[in-house]
C-alpha positions as CSV (number, residue, x, y, z in Angstrom):
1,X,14.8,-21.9,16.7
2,X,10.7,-21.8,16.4
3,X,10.9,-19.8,20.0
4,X,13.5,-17.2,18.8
5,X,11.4,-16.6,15.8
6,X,7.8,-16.4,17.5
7,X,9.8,-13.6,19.9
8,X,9.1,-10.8,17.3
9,X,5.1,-11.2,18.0
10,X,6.1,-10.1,21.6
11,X,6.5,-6.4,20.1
12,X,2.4,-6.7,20.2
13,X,2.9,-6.6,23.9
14,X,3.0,-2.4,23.3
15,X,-1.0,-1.0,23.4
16,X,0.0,1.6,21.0
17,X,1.8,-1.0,18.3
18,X,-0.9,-3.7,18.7
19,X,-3.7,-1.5,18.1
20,X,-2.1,0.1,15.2
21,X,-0.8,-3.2,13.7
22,X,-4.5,-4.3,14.3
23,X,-5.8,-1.4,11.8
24,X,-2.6,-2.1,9.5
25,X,-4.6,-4.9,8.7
26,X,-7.8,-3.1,7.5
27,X,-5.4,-0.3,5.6
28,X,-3.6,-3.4,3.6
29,X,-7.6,-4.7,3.0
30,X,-9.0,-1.1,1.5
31,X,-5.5,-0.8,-0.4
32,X,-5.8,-4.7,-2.0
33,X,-9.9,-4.3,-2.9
34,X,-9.1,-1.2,-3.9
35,X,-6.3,-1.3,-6.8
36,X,-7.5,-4.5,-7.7
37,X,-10.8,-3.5,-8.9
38,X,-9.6,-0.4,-10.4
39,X,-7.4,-2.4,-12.5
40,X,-10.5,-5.1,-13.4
41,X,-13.1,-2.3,-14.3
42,X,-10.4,-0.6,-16.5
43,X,-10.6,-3.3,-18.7
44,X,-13.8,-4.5,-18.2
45,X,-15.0,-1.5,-19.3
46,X,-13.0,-0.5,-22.3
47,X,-11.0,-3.7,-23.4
48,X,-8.4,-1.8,-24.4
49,X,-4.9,-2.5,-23.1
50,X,-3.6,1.2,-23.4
51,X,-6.6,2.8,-21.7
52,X,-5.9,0.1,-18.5
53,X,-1.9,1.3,-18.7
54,X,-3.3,4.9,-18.3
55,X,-4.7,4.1,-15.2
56,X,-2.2,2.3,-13.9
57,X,0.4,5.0,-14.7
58,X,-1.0,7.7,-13.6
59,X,-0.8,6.1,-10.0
60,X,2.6,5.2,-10.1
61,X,3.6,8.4,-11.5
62,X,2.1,10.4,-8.5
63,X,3.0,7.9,-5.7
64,X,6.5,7.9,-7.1
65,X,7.0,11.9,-7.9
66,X,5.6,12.9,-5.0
67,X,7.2,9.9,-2.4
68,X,10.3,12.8,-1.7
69,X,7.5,15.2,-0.6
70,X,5.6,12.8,1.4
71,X,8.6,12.0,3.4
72,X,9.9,15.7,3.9
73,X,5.9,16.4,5.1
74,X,5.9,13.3,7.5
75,X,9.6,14.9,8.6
76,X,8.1,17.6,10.0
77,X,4.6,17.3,10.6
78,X,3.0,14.8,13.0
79,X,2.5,11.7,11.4
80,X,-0.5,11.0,13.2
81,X,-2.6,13.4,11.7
82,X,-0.8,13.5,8.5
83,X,-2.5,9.6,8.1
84,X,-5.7,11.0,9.9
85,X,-6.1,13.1,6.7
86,X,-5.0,10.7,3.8
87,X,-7.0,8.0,5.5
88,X,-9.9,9.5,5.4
89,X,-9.2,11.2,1.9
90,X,-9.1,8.0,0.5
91,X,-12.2,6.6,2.1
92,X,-14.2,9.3,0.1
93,X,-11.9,8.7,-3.0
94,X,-12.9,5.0,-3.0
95,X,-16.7,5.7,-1.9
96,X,-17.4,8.1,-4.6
97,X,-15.8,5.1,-6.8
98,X,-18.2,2.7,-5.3
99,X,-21.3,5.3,-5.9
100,X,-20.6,5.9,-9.4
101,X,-20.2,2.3,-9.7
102,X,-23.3,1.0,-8.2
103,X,-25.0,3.6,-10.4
104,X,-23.7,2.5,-13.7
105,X,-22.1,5.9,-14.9
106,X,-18.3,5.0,-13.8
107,X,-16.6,5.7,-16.8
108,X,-12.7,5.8,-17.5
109,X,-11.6,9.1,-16.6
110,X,-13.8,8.9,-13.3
111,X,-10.6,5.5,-12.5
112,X,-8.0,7.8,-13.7
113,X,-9.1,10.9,-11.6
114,X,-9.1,8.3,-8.8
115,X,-5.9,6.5,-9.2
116,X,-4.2,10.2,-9.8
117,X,-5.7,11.1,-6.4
118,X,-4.9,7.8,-4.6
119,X,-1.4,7.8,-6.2
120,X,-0.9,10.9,-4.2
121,X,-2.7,9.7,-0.9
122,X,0.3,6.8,-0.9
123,X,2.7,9.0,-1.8
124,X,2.3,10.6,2.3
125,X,0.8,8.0,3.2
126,X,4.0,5.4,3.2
127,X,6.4,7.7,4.9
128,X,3.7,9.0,7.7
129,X,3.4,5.1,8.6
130,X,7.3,4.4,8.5
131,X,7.3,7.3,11.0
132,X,4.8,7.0,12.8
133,X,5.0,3.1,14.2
134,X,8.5,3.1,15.5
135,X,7.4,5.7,17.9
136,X,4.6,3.2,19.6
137,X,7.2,1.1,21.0
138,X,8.1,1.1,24.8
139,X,11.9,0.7,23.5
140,X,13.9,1.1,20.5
141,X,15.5,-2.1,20.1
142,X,11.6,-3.9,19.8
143,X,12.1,-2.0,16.4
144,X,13.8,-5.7,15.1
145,X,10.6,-7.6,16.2
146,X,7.9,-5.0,14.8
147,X,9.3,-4.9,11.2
148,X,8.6,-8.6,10.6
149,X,5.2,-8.5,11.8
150,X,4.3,-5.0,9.2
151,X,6.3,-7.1,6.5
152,X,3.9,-10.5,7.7
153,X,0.8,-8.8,7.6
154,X,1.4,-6.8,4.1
155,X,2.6,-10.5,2.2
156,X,-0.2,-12.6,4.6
157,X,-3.1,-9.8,3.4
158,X,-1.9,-9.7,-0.3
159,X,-2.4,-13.6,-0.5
160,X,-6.2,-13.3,1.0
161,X,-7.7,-9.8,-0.3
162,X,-6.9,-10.4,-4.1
163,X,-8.6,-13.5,-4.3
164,X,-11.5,-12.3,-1.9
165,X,-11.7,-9.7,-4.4
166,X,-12.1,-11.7,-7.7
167,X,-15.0,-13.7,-5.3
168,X,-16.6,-9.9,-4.5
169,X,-16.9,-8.4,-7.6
170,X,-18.0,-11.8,-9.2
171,X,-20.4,-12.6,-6.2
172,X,-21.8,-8.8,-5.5
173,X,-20.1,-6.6,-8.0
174,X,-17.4,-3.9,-8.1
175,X,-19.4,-1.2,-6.2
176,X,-19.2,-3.4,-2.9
177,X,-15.7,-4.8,-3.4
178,X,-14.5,-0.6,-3.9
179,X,-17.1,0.4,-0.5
180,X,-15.6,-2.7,1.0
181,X,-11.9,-0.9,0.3
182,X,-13.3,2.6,1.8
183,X,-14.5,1.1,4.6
184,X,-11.0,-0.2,5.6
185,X,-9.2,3.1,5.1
186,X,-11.8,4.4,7.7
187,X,-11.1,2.0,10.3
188,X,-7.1,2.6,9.6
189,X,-8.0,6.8,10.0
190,X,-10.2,5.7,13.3
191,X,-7.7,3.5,14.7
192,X,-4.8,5.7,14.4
193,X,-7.0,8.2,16.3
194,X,-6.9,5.9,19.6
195,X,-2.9,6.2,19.6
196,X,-0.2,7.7,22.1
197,X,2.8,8.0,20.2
198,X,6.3,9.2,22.1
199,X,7.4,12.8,20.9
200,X,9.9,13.2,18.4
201,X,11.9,16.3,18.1
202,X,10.7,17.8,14.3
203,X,13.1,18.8,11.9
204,X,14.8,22.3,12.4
205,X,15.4,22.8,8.3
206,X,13.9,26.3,7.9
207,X,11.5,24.9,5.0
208,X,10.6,21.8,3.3
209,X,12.6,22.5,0.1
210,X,15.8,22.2,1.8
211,X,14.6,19.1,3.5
212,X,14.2,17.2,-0.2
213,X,17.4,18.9,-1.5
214,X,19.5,17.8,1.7
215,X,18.2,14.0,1.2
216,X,19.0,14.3,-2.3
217,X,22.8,15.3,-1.8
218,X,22.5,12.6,0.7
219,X,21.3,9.7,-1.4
220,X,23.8,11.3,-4.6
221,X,27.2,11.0,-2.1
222,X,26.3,7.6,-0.7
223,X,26.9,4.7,-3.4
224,X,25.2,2.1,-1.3
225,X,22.2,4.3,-1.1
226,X,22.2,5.5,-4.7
227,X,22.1,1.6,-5.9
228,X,19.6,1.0,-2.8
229,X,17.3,3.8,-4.2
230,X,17.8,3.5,-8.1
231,X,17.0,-0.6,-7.7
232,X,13.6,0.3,-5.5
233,X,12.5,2.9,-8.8
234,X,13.8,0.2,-11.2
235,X,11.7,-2.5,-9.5
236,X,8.3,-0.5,-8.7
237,X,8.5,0.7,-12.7
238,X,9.6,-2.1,-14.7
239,X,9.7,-5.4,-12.3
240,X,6.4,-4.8,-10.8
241,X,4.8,-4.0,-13.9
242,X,3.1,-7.7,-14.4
243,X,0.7,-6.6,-11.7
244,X,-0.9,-4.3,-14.0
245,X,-1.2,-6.4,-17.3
246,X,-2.5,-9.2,-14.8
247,X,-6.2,-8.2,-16.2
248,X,-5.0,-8.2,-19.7
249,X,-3.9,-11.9,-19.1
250,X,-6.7,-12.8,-17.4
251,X,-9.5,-12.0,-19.5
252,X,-8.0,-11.9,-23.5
253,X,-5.4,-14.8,-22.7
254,X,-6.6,-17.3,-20.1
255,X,-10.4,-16.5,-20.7
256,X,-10.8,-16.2,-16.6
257,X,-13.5,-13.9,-14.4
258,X,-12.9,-11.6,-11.7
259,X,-11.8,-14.5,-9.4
260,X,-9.0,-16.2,-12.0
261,X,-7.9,-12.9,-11.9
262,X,-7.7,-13.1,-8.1
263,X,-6.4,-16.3,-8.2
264,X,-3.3,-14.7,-10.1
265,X,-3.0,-11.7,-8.4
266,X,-2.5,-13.8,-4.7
267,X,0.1,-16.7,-6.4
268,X,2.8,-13.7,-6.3
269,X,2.8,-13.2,-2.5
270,X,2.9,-17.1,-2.1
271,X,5.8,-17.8,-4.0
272,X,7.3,-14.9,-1.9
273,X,6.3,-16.5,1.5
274,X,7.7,-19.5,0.1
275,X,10.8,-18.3,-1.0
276,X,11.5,-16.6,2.3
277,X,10.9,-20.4,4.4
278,X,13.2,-21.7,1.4
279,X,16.2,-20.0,0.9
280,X,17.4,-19.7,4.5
281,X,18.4,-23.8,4.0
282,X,19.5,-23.3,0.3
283,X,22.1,-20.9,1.4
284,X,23.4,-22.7,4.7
């Protein structure tokens, strides 16, 4: 059973996958430091619980408006450059962050300009990845053995970089913790640079607008995918929603620094690894 489950780590047998699951792991780094120490200097500057859900808002409003446009772009442009440019549009997001922070004038509006603009950097981002590793692999049906390993490394990275972030900005401030997160959206944008992927015919839809409007008929006649869908919108707005009040918590409940909070951010993705090495003997 341990030999049938190590088999999906054979999918890094492919140049193309291994490198790019290599820089997955950077990507997953600038996004963890990143959101993180928005969320911390929101409050730490202002205090104020409804200037920190403004922040936090406007990125999931963007990333979530805009997900349907992201896909339809990643549908018919090539995905490789498509991450090229968010990558590196991200990197200069985050360093100006970092900048203005190591200066002392970051104020407010400076994290919400950034969130709004890294909101919509996800928004293409997500749907350029999804389409762009399956075409590394040497065959299709590797497909089953390369999902684990993206779904490993996003769970095993948002245990570490959390808590390695309370430690930064505690240890060396916010300004290196946010150049620590550019820095890992550039090595993502170089990485994906040094990648072959197999041609994929593009979409023939004569413009992008029919593209959304055909995956919305889609999604409205399927029932399974209309749950599917609704549950995913349901879950990023409402279930996920802790994540955000974690620096509320930390500071004006627990009385905890930047690395409590990173110590609370990380116990999420444990109790999911745990719960995925549990439940398979629960349910036999």
């Amino acid at each position: 059973m341990v030999a049938r489950q190590l088999q999906v780590f054979t999918a890094l047998r492919n140049r193309d996958f291994r490198i790019y699951w290599t820089g997955f792991q950077f990507h997953i780094m600038g996004y963890a430091l990143t959101f993180f120490t928005i969320g911390w200097l929101a409050f730490h500057l202002t205090g104020s619980p409804l200037d920190l859900s403004f922040v936090t808002l406007d990125l999931a409003v963007t990333r979530s408006g805009l997900n349907v446009v992201g896909g339809a772009v990643a549908d018919r442009l090539n995905p490789k450059h498509v991450l090229t440019v968010v990558q590196s549009i991200a990197s200069s997001v985050v360093a100006a962050l970092a900048f203005l922070t190591l200066t002392e004038q970051v104020e407010l509006w400076h994290l919400v300009v950034g969130s709004i603009l890294l909101g919509i950097f996800l928004a293409f981002d997500h749907p350029s990845r999804t389409a762009l590793y399956p075409r590394l692999l040497s065959d299709s049906r590797e497909l089953a053995k390369a999902v684990p390993l993206i779904i490993m490394a996003w769970d095993l990275n948002r245990i570490i970089w959390p808590a390695a972030a309370g430690v930064i900005i505690h240890a060396l401030g916010a300004e290196v913790s946010f150049f620590m997160g550019a820095v890992g959206f550039v090595v993502m944008a170089s990485v994906v640079q040094l990648l072959r992927p197999r041609h994929v015919p593009r979409s023939n839809s004569s413009n992008m607008i029919d593209s959304m409007a055909e995956g919305f008929r889609y999604i409205w006649s399927n029932r399974l995918f209309r749950v599917l869908v609704s549950t995913a919108y349901v879950n990023n707005f409402l279930g996920m929603s802790y994540v955000f009040l974690l620096p509320i918590f930390a500071k004006d409940v627990l009385q905890m620094d930047a690395r409590g909070l990173g110590i609370l951010a990380s116990a999420a993705p444990i109790g999911g690894i745990l719960a995925v090495l549990i439940m398979p003997n629960i349910l036999r």
